[in-house]
C-alpha positions as YAML, in Angstrom:
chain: A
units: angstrom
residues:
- id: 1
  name: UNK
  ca: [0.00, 0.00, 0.00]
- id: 2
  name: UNK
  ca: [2.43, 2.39, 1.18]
- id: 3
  name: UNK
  ca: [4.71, 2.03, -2.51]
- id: 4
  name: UNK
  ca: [2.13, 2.88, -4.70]
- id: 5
  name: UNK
  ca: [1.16, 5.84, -2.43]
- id: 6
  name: UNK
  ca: [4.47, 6.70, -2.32]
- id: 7
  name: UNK
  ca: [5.18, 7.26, -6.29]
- id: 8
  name: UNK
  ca: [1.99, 8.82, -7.19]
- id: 9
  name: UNK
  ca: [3.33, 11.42, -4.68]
- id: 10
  name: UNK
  ca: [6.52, 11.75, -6.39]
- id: 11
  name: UNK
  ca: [4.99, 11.75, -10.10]
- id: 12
  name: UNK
  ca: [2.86, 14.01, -8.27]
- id: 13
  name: UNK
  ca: [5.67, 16.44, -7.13]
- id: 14
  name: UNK
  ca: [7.71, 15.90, -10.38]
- id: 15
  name: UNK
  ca: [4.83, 17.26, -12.36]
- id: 16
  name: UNK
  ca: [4.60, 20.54, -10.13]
- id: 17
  name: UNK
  ca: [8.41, 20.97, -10.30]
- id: 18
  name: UNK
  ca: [7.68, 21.03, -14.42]
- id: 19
  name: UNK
  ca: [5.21, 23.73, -14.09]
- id: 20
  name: UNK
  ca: [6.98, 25.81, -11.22]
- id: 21
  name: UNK
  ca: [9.29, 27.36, -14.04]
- id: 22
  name: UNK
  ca: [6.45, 28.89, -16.49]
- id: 23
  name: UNK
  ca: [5.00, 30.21, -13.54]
- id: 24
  name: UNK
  ca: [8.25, 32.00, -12.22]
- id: 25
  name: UNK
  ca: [9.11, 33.59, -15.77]
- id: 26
  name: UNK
  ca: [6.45, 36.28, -15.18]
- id: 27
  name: UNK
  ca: [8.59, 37.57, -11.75]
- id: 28
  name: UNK
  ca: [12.04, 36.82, -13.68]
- id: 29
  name: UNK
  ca: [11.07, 39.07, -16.11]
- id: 30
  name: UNK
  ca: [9.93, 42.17, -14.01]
- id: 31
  name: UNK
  ca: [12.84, 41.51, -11.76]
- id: 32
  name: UNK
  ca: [15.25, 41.53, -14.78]
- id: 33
  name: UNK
  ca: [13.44, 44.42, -16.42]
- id: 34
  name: UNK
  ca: [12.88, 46.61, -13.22]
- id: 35
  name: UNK
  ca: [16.52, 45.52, -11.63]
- id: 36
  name: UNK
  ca: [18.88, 43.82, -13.15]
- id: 37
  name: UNK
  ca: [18.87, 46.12, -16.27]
- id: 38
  name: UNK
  ca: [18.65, 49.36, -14.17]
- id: 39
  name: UNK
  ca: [21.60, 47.99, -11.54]
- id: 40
  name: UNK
  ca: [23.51, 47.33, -14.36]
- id: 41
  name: UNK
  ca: [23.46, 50.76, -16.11]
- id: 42
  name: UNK
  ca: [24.28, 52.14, -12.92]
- id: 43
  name: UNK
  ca: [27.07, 49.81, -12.81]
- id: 44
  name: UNK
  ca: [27.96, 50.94, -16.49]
- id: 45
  name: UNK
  ca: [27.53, 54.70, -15.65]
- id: 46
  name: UNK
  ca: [29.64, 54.56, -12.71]
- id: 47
  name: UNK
  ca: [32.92, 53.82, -15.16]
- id: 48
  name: UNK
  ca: [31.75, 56.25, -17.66]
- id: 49
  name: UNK
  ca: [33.51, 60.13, -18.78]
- id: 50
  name: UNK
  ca: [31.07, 63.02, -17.51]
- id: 51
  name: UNK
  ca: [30.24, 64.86, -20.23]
- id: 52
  name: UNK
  ca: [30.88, 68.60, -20.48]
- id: 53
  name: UNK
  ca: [27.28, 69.79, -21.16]
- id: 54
  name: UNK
  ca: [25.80, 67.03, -19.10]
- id: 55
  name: UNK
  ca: [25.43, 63.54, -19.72]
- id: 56
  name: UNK
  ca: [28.36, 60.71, -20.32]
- id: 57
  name: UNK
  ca: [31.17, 59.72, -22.63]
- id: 58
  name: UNK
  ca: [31.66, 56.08, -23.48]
- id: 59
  name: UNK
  ca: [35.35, 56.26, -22.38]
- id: 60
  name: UNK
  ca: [35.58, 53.53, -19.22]
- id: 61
  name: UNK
  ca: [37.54, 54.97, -16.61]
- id: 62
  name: UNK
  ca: [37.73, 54.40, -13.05]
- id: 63
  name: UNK
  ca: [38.02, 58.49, -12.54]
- id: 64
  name: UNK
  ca: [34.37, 58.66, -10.45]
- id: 65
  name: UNK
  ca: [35.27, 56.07, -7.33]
- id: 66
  name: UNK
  ca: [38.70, 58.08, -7.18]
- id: 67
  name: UNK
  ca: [36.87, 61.77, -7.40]
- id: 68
  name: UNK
  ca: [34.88, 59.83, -4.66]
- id: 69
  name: UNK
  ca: [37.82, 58.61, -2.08]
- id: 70
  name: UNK
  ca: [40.56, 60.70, -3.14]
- id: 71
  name: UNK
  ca: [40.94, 64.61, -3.72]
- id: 72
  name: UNK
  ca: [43.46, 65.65, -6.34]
- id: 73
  name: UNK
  ca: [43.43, 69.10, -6.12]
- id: 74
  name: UNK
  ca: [40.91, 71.61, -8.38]
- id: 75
  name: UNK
  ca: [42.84, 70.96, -11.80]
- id: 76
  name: UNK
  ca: [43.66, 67.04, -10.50]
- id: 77
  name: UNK
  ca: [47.67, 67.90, -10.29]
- id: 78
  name: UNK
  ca: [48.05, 67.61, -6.75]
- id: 79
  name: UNK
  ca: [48.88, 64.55, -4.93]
- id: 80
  name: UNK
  ca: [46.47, 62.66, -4.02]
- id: 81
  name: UNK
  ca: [44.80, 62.94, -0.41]
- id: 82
  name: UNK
  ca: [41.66, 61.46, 1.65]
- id: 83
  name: UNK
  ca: [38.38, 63.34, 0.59]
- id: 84
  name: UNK
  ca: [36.53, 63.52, 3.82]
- id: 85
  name: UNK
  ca: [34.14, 65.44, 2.02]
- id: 86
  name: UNK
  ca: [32.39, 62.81, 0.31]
- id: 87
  name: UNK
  ca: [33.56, 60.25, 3.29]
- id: 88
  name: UNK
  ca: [31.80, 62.50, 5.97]
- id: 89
  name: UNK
  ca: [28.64, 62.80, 3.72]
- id: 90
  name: UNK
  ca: [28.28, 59.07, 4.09]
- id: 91
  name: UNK
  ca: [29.45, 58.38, 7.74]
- id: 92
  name: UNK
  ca: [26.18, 61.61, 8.37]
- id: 93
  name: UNK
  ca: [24.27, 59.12, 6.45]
- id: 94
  name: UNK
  ca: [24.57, 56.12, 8.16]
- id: 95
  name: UNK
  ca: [24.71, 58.42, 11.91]
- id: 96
  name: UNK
  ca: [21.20, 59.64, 10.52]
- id: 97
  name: UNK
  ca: [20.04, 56.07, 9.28]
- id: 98
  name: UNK
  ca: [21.28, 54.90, 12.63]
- id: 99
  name: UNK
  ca: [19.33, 57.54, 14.94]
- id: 100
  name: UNK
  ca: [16.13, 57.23, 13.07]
- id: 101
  name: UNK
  ca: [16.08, 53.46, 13.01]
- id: 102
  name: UNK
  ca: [16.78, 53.47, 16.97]
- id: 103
  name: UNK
  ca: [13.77, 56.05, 17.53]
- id: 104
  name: UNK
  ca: [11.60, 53.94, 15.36]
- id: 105
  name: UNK
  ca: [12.74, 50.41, 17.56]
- id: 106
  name: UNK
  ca: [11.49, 52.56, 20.91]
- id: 107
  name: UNK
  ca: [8.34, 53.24, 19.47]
- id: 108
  name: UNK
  ca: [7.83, 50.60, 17.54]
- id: 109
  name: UNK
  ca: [8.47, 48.10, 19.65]
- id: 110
  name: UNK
  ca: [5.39, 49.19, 22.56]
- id: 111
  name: UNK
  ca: [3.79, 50.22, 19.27]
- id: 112
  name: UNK
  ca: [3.54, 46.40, 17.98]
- id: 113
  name: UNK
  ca: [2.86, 45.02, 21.28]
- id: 114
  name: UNK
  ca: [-0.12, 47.05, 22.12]
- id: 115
  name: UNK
  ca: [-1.81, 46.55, 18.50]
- id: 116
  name: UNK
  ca: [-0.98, 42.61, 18.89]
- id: 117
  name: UNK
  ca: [-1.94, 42.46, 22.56]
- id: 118
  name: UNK
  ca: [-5.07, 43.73, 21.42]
- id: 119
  name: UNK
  ca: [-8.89, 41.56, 21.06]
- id: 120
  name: UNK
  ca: [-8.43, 40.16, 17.66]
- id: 121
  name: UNK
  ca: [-11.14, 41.67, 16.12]
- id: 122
  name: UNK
  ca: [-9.85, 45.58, 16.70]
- id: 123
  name: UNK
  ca: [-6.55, 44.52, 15.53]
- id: 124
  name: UNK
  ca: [-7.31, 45.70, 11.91]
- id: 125
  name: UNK
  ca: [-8.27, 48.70, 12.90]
- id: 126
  name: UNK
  ca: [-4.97, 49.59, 14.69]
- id: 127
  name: UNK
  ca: [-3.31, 47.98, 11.60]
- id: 128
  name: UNK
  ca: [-5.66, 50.45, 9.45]
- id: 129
  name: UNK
  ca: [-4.59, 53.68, 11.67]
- id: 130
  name: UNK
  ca: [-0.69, 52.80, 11.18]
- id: 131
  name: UNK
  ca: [-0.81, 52.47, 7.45]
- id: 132
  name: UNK
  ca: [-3.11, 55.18, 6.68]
- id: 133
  name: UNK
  ca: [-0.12, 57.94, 6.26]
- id: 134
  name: UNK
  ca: [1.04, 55.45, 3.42]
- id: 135
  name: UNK
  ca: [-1.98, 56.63, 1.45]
- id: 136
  name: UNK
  ca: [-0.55, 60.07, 1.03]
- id: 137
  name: UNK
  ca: [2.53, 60.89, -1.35]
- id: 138
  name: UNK
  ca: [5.57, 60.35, 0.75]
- id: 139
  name: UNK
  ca: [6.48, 63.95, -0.53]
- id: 140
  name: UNK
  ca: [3.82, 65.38, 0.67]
- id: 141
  name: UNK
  ca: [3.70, 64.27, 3.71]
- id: 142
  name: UNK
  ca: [7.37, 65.41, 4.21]
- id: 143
  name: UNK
  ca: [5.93, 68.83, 3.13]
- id: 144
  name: UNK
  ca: [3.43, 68.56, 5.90]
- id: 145
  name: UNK
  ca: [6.11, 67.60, 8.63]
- id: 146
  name: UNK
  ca: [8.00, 71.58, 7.53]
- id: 147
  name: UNK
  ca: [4.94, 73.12, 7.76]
- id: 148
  name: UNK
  ca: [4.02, 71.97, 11.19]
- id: 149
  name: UNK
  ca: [7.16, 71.94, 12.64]
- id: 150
  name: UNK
  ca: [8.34, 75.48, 11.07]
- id: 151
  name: UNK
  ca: [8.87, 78.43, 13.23]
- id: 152
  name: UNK
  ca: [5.33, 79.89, 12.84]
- id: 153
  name: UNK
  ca: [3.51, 76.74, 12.31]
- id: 154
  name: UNK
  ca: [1.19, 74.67, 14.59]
- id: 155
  name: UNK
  ca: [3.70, 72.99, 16.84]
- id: 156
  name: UNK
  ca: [5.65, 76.35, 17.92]
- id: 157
  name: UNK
  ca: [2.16, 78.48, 18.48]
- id: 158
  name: UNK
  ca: [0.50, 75.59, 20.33]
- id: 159
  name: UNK
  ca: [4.27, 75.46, 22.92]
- id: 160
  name: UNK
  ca: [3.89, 79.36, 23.11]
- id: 161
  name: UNK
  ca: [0.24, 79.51, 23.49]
- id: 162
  name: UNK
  ca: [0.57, 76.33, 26.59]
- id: 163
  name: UNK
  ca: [3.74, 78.82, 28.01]
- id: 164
  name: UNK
  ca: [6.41, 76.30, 27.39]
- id: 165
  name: UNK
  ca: [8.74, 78.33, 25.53]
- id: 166
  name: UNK
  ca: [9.12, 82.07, 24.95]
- id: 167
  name: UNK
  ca: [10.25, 81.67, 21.42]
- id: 168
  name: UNK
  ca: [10.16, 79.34, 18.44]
- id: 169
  name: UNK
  ca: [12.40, 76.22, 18.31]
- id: 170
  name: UNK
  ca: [14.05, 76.40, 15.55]
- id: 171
  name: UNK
  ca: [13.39, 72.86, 14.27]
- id: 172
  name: UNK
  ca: [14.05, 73.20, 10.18]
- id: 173
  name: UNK
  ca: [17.09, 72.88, 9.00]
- id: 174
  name: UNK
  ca: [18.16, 70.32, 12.09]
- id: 175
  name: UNK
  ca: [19.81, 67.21, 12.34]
- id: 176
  name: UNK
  ca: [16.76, 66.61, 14.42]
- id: 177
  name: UNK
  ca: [14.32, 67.51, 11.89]
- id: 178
  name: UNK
  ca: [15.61, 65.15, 9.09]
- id: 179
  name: UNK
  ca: [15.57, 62.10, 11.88]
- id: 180
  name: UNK
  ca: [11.63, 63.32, 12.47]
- id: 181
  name: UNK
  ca: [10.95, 63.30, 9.11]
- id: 182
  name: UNK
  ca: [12.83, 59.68, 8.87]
- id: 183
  name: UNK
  ca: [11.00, 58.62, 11.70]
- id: 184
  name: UNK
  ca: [7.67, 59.63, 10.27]
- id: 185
  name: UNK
  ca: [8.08, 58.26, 6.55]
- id: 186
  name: UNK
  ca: [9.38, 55.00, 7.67]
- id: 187
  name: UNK
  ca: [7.40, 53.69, 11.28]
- id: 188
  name: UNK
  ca: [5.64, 51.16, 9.75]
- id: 189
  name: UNK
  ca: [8.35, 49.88, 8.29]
- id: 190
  name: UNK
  ca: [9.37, 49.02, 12.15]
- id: 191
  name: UNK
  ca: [5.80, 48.06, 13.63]
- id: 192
  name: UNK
  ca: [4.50, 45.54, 10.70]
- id: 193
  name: UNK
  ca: [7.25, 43.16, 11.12]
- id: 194
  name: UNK
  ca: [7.58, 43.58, 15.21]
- id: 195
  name: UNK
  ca: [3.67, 42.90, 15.07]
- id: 196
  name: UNK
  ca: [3.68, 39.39, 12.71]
- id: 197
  name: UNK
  ca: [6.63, 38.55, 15.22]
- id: 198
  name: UNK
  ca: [4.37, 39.27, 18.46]
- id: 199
  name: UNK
  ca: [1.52, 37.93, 16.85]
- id: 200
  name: UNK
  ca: [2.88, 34.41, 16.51]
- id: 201
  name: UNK
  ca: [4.33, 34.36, 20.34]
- id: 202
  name: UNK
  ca: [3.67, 32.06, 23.02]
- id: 203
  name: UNK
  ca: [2.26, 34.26, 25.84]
- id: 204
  name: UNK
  ca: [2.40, 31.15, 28.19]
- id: 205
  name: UNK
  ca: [5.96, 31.75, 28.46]
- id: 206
  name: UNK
  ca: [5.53, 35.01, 30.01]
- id: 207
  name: UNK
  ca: [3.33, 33.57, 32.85]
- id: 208
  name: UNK
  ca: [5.45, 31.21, 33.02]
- id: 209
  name: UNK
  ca: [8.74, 33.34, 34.09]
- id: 210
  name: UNK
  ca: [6.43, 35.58, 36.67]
- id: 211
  name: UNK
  ca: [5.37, 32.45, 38.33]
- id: 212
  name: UNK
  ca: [8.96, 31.67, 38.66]
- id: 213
  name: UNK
  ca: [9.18, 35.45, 40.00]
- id: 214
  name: UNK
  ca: [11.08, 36.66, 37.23]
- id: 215
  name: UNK
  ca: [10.96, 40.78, 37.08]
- id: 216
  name: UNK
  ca: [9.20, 42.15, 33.93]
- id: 217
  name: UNK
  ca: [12.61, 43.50, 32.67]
- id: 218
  name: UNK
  ca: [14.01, 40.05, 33.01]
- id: 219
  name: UNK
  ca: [11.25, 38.77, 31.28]
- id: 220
  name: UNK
  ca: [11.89, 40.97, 28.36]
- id: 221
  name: UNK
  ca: [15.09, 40.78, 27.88]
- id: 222
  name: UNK
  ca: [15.58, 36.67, 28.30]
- id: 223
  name: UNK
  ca: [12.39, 35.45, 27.00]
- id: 224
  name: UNK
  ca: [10.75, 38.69, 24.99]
- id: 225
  name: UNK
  ca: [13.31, 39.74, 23.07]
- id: 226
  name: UNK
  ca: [14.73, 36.94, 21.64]
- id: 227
  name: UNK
  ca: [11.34, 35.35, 20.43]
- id: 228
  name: UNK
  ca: [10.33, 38.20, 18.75]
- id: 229
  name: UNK
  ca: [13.89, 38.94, 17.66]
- id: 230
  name: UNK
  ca: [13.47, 37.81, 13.66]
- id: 231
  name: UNK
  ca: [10.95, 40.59, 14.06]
- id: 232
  name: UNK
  ca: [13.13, 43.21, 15.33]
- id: 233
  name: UNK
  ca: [15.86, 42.65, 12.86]
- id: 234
  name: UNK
  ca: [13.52, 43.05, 9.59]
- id: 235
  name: UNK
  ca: [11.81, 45.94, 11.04]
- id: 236
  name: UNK
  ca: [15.23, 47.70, 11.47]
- id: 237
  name: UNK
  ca: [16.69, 46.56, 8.15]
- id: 238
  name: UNK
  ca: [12.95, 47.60, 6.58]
- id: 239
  name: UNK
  ca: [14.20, 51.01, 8.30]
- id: 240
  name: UNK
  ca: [17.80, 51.11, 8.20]
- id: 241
  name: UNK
  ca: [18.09, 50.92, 4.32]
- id: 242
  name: UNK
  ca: [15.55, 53.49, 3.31]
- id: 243
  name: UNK
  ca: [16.73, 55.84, 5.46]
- id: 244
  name: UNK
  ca: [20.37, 55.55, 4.17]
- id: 245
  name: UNK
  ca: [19.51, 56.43, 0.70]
- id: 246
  name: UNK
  ca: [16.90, 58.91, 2.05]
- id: 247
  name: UNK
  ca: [16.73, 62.52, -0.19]
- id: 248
  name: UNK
  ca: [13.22, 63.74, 0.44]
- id: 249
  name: UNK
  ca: [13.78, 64.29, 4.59]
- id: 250
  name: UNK
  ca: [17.47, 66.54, 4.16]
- id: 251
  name: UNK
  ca: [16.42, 68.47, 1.53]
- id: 252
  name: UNK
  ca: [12.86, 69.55, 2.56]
- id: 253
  name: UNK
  ca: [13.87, 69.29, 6.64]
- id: 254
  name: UNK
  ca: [17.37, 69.56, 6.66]
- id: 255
  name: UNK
  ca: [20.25, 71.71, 5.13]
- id: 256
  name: UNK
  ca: [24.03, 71.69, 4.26]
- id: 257
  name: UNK
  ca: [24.78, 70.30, 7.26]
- id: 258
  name: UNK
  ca: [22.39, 67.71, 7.10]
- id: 259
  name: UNK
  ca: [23.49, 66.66, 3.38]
- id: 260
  name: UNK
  ca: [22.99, 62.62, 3.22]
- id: 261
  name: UNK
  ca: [24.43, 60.70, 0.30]
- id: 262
  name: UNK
  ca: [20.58, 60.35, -0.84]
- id: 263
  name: UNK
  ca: [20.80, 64.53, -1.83]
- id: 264
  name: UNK
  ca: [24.13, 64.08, -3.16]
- id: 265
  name: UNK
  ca: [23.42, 61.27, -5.44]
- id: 266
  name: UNK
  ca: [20.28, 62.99, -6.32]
- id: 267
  name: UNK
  ca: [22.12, 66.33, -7.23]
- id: 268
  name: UNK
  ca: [24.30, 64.15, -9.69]
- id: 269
  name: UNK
  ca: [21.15, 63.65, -12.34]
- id: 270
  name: UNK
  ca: [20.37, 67.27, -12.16]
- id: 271
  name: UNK
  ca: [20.52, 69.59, -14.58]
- id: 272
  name: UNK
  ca: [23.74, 70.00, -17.15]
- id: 273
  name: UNK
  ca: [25.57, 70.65, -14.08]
- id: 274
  name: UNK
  ca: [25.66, 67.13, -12.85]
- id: 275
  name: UNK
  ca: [27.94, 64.29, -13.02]
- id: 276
  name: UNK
  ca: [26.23, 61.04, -14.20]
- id: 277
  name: UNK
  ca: [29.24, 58.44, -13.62]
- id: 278
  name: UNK
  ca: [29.69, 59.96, -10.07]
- id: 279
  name: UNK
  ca: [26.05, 59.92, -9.00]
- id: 280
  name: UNK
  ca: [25.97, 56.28, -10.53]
- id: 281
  name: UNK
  ca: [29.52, 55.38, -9.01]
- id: 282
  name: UNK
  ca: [28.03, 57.11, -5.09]
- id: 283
  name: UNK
  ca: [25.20, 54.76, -5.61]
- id: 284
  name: UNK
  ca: [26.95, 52.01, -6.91]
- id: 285
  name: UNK
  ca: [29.42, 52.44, -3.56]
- id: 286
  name: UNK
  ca: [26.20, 52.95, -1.25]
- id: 287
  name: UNK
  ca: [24.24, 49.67, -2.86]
- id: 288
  name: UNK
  ca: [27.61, 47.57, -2.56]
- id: 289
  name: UNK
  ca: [27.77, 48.61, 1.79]
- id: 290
  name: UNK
  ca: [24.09, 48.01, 2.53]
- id: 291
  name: UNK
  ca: [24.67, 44.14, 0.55]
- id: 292
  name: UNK
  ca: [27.22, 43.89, 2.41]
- id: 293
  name: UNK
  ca: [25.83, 44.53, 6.18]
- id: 294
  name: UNK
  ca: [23.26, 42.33, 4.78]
- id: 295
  name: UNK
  ca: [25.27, 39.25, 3.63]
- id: 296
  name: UNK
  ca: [27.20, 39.51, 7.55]
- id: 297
  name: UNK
  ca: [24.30, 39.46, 8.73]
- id: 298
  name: UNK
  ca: [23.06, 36.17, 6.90]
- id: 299
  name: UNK
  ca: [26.00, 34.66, 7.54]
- id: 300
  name: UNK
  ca: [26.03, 35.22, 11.18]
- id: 301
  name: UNK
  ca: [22.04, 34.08, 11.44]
- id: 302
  name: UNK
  ca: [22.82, 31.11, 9.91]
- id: 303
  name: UNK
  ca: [25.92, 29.97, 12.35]
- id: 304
  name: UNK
  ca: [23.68, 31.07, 15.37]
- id: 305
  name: UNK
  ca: [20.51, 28.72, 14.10]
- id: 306
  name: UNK
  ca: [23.67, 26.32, 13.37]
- id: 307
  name: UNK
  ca: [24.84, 26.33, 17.20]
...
C-alpha cells in the first residue's frame, strides 16, 4: 500500500516541479526588467567620462570612485589625499540612518505590542490607523512635517500659546528635523514586522517566568526579546536601508549640514551641471555597503541557528 502511495506522490511532485518554471518567468522578467537592467546601467555609468554639457562619454575609466575617495586638487595635479568630504557625507548618512532606526525600535516596539496584545477583532483597525499615512505621497507628507514643525507653524504656536517656551524652536534645517521626518516616513516599516513577530508568540511563556518570579525586565530581555527577535531585525533593516539612501527628509527638513548621500546622489542627475558616472559610481558604492551589512548578517544568522 504504502509504494504505490508513495510514487503517485513523487509523479505528483515531479509534475509541479515542471510547471513551477512557467510560472516563475512572469517575476524573472519584471525583476530583470525593473533591476537587473537598471543595476547594471548604474554599474555601467559609474565607469563612464562626464560629459561637459551634461550627460556621459563612453570612455571607461575608473576616474568617479577616485573623485569619490581621493581629492586631487581643483585641476587634479596635486597629490592625491583622503576626501573627507564625500567620506563624511556618508558616515552623516549612516549616523542619521542609525538615529532614526533606533527612535523607530522605541516606538515601535510598545507600538507592535499594544496593536498585537489587542482583542483580535480591533486589531485591523490599529493595523488600518498605522498604514493610513502610506496613502498620502511620501512627498507630501514630508511637506506637511515643515509646515508643522516650522517656526510659525502649529507645533511652535501651540508650545507658546501652553507657556512652554518664549520663542520658536528652531526645528528646520536640524539634524533633528531630518531624523523626524525619517521617523515619520518609515514607522511602519518598524511596527509591521515587530507585530507578525508578536503575533505568533507564546504568551504562556511570560506567565510562566512571573510564576517563577522573574521581574518584567528580566522577562523581556531573556524570553521577549529573543522570540520576537526575527521581528526586530527586519523591522530595522525595513528602516535602516531606506533611510540611508533617504533625499526627500534633508532636503525639505534639513540643510548643508544635514546633506545625506541620498541629496548628493540625487544632485548628480540634475541639470547639465551634474555628473552622471559619479552619482551612478556614489550609488553604486552605497548599494555595494548596505549588501554587504546584509550578507554579515546572513551569515552570522545562519551559524547562530547552526549552534
Amino acid at each position: 500500500m504504502a509504494g504505490p502511495v508513495a510514487g503517485k506522490g513523487s509523479a505528483a511532485g515531479a509534475d509541479y516541479r515542471g510547471i513551477v518554471g512557467p510560472l516563475l518567468l512572469p517575476t524573472w522578467v519584471v525583476i530583470g526588467i525593473f533591476l537587473v537592467i537598471p543595476v547594471g546601467l548604474m554599474a555601467t555609468y559609474s565607469f563612464l567620462t562626464k560629459e561637459f554639457r551634461g550627460g556621459v562619454i563612453w570612455d571607461f575609466t575608473l576616474a568617479a570612485y577616485d573623485q569619490f575617495f581621493l581629492n586631487r586638487g581643483l585641476f587634479g595635479d596635486e597629490p592625491p589625499s583622503i576626501e573627507w568630504t564625500y567620506l563624511g557625507i556618508f558616515w552623516r548618512s549612516i549616523w542619521q540612518a542609525g538615529v532614526a532606526t533606533l527612535i523607530c525600535l522605541i516606538v515601535g516596539f510598545p507600538t507592535a505590542w499594544f496593536i498585537a496584545t489587542r482583542p483580535e477583532r480591533t486589531r485591523p483597525i490599529w493595523l488600518f490607523l498605522i498604514t493610513i499615512p502610506y496613502w498620502v505621497n511620501l512627498l507630501i507628507r514630508t511637506v506637511s512635517l515643515k509646515f508643522l514643525i516650522r517656526e510659525n507653524g502649529p507645533l511652535n504656536e501651540a508650545l507658546m500659546g501652553i507657556g512652554l517656551i518664549d520663542t520658536p524652536l528652531p526645528l528646520v534645517n536640524t539634524n533633528l528635523a531630518v531624523q523626524l521626518g525619517l521617523f515619520y516616513s518609515y514607522l511602519p516599516f518598524m511596527v509591521l514586522p515587530i507585530y507578525a513577530a508578536v503575533e505568533r508568540y507564546n504568551f504562556a511563556l511570560t506567565e510562566a517566568a512571573h510564576d517563577l518570579y522573574a521581574s518584567r525586565w528580566v522577562t523581556l530581555r531573556e524570553i521577549v526579546i529573543p522570540a520576537v527577535k526575527p521581528g526586530i531585525v527586519a523591522g530595522c533593516i525595513l528602516v535602516f536601508v531606506p533611510s540611508l539612501g533617504a533625499f526627500l527628509a534633508p532636503d525639505l527638513l534639513g540643510g548643508a549640514k544635514t546633506f545625506m548621500i541620498g541629496s548628493l546622489i540625487d544632485e548628480q542627475f540634475k541639470g547639465s551641471q551634474g555628473n552622471w558616472p559619479f552619482g551612478a559610481a556614489a550609488a553604486m558604492i552605497l548599494m555595494t555597503l548596505v549588501m554587504l551589512v546584509l550578507i554579515l548578517y546572513a551569515r552570522a544568522a545562519a551559524r547562530s541557528e547552526a549552534r
